[in-house]
C-alpha positions, 0 to 999 in steps of 0.5 A: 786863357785859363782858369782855376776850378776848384773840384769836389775831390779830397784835395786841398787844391786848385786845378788849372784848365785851358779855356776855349775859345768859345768859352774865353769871354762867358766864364766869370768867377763863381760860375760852374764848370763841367771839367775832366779829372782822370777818367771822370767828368766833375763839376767845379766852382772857377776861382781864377780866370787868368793868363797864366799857362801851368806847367805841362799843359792843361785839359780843356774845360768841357762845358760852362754851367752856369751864364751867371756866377752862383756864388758871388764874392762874399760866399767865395770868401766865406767858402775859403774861410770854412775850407781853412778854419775846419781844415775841409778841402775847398772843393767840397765846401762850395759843393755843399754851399750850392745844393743845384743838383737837381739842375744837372742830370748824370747818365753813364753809357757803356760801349764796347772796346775792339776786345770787347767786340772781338770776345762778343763775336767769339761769344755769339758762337758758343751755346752759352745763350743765358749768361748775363755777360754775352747778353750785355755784349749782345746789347752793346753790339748793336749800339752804346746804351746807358746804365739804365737800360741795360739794367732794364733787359738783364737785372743783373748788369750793374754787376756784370758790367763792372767785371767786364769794365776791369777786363777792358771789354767795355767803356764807360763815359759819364755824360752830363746834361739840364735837367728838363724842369718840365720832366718834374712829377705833375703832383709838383707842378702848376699850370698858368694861361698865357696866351693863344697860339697864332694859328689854331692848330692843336691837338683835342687834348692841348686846345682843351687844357688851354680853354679850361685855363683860359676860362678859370684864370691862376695857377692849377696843379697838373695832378688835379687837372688830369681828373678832370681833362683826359691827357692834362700832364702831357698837353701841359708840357707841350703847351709849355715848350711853345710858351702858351702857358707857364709851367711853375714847381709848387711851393712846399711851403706849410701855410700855418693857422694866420695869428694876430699881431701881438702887443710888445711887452715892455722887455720885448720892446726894448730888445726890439728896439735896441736890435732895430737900432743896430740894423739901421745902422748897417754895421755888424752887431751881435746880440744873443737873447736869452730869453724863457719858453714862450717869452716871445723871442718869434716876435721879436725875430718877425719885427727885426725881419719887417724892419730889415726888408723896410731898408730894403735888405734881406733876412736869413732864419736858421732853425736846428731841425728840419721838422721846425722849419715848415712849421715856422715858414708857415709863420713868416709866409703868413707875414711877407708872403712870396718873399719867403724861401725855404732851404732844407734837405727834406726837399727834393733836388729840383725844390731845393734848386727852385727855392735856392734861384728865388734867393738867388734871383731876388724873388725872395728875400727872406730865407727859412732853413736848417743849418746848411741855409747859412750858405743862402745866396741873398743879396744885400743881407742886413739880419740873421737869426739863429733859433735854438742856438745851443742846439746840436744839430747846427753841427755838420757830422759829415765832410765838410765838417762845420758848426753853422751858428759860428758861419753864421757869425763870420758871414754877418761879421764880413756881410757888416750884418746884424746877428740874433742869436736866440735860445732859452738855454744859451750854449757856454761859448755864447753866454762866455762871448756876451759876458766879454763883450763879443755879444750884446746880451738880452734879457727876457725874463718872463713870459708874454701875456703875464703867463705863470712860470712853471712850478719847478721842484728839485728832488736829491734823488741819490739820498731818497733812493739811498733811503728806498734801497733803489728799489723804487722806479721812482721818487716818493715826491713824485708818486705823491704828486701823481696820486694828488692829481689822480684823486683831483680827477685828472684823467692822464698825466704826462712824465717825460 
């Protein structure tokens, strides 16, 4: 049997690779897979298995990754539609649409090759005891080591390595291995009870770690617990690895103030209920809701999502910049709780791992992100919103290239999945789709709350500074309205 991995190289292209024997009935398509591409050793998506041997042999796949497929048909789908729309190879496409690499950990040992051995025994003659190379050699003698440690006893091996690489004196393999979740920093960990150990026989530290967590039940962070209980981090470790207790990342969600519901007004009613309307009946439909500052578009968003999760489907929640989404998380973790995930590229590798296998799991079922969360792997997805859809940061600036709220589109359009987009200032290709008919245009012209409208006065400053002779920073209007507030007492005002 074979099977066609897509690679993450400048490609446009499949690579074939034969299946071993032990791997023959676990690889499914959407698994990953460790293969070699020339010297290296890359991770790929399988597109294929098959029965089709390519001409001139195949390698040998190295390694299955995953037991379970981590992109299901609709992202694959979505994955070639992007690979081909934006003219991006394949294989980058689906390594950004799974940010796991704080799964997998990459090490390069170095060994030394019959020349490098016979040099290293010519070196050890010479008086040459403090260069850098014959000291690497000296190293690599005894046993292969990683880059890492020889960097450790010669500060300079990164570079003195690779000269003796080109001169084929030492080899380089590139080994790939789980990240142990364990080895995360214990201010990122929480500690649960559950259970006592059969026999009794524990070290002090461990026994008491598990008698504070038996006697203050829930989740404690590690760092905390290390001043309280001597050793705390590596009993909990322990502990862990013998299942008494549950080891678990922290959530990085920021918990934003809890605000009362508010009252729908009458246009937010009414372009609530036409998108409830949509989702109900679970076809693709595409609204864009323009609507002014503090109109009340969150809510809106936040009563779709609740309607969606009661059909018992999954929401998606893009937002332009990695600032905004702790914020608005807090929002949506105050309304459904743990259902809430969030996929930024703030995070470390190992949250961002964490939060994107609660996605895939089910555990979650609402997902927070920037644009790279178009690619958030929810299961029976019903609604995605994009806040701010005129925003430039939607645009992918590095390979592969891509606008995430036209994915967006596209993924709801093929998920037949209901898509808001949302913004005060609607991009001209949104507002030019609505007026085709593409789009559902929603209208929301005031403010909540009967709040005022801001007092917006326009000023030709190209004839005022033509009168002035441009020797004014700026306008008379202005300076008048700023001197008009000074003499009302107000202390500071604020020009943008």
């Amino acid at each position: 049997m074979y099977c066609d991995v897509s690679l993450p190289v400048p490609l446009n292209q499949a690579f074939t690779y034969l299946l071993p024997e032990t791997l023959r009935h676990r690889v499914q398509t959407g698994c990953r897979v460790l293969a070699p591409f020339g010297a290296r050793k890359l991770t790929g998506v399988v597109l294929r298995v098959h029965h089709t041997a390519p001409q001139g042999g195949a390698r040998e796949i190295l390694k299955l990754i995953d037991e379970e497929p981590v992109l299901d048909a609709g992202l694959l789908k979505l994955g070639a539609w992007i690979a081909d729309y934006y003219c991006a190879p394949l294989g980058e496409v689906l390594r950004s649409m799974t940010p796991l690499a704080g799964e997998v950990r990459h090490s390069k040992v170095y060994s030394l090759t019959d020349s490098g051995r016979d040099s290293a025994r010519q070196l050890f003659l010479s008086d040459a005891e403090d260069d850098p190379a014959l000291l690497i050699l000296k190293l690599l003698d005894s046993r292969p080591s990683s880059a890492s440690y020889l960097i450790r006893k010669v500060p300079t091996a990164a570079r003195v390595l690779k000269n003796l690489e080109k001169k084929g004196l030492v080899n380089v393999e590139d080994l790939v291995s789980e990240r142990d979740p364990l080895r995360a920093s214990a201010a990122r960990l929480r500690v649960e009870f559950l259970k006592r150990p059969d026999d009794a026989k524990l070290p002090k530290a461990e026994r008491e770690l598990l008698s504070f967590l038996e006697l203050h039940p829930g989740a404690h962070n590690l760092k905390q617990l290390e001043g309280t209980l001597k050793a705390a981090s590596t009993a909990a470790r322990a502990l862990a690895r013998r299942g008494l207790v549950r080891l678990e990342t922290e959530s990085p969600i920021y918990v934003e103030p809890e605000t009362p519901s508010r009252t729908l007004s009458a246009h937010q009613l009414s372009a609530y209920q036409e998108i409830e309307a949509a989702i109900v009946s679970g076809t693709f439909h595409a609204f864009l809701v323009h609507g002014v500052t503090g109109s009340g578009k969150t809510e809106i968003y936040l009563r779709a999502i609740d309607a969606c999760l009661a059909l018992g489907k999954s929401a998606l929640l893009l937002v332009p910049e990695i600032a905004l989404t702790p914020a608005m998380a807090g929002q949506f973790f105050h309304r459904f709780g743990d259902k809430v995930a969030i996929l930024h590229s703030a995070f470390h590798d190992a949250e961002r791992a964490e939060q994107w296998r609660r996605l895939r799991e089910g555990k979650a079922r609402v997902a927070v992100g920037t644009r790279s969360g178009v690619f958030a792997p929810l299961q029976n997805l019903g609604l995605i919103v994009v806040d701010e859809e005129h925003d430039q940061s939607y645009k992918q600036q590095e390979t592969p290239r891509y606008h995430g709220r036209d994915v967006a589109v596209v993924r709801a359009r093929d998920a037949g999945a209901c898509i808001i987009l949302g913004s005060a200032t609607p991009a001209l290709e949104s507002r030019y789709n609505a007026e085709r008919g593409k789009f559902r245009l929603i209208e929301l012209p005031a403010r909540i709350a009967q709040r005022p409208m801001p007092d917006v006065t326009i000023i030709d400053t190209r004839q005022e500074f033509l009168e002035t002779r441009k020797d004014a920073t700026f306008s008379r209007s202005l300076v008048g309205a700023i001197g008009a507030r000074l003499k009302n007492g107000e202390q500071s005002i604020l020009l943008l």
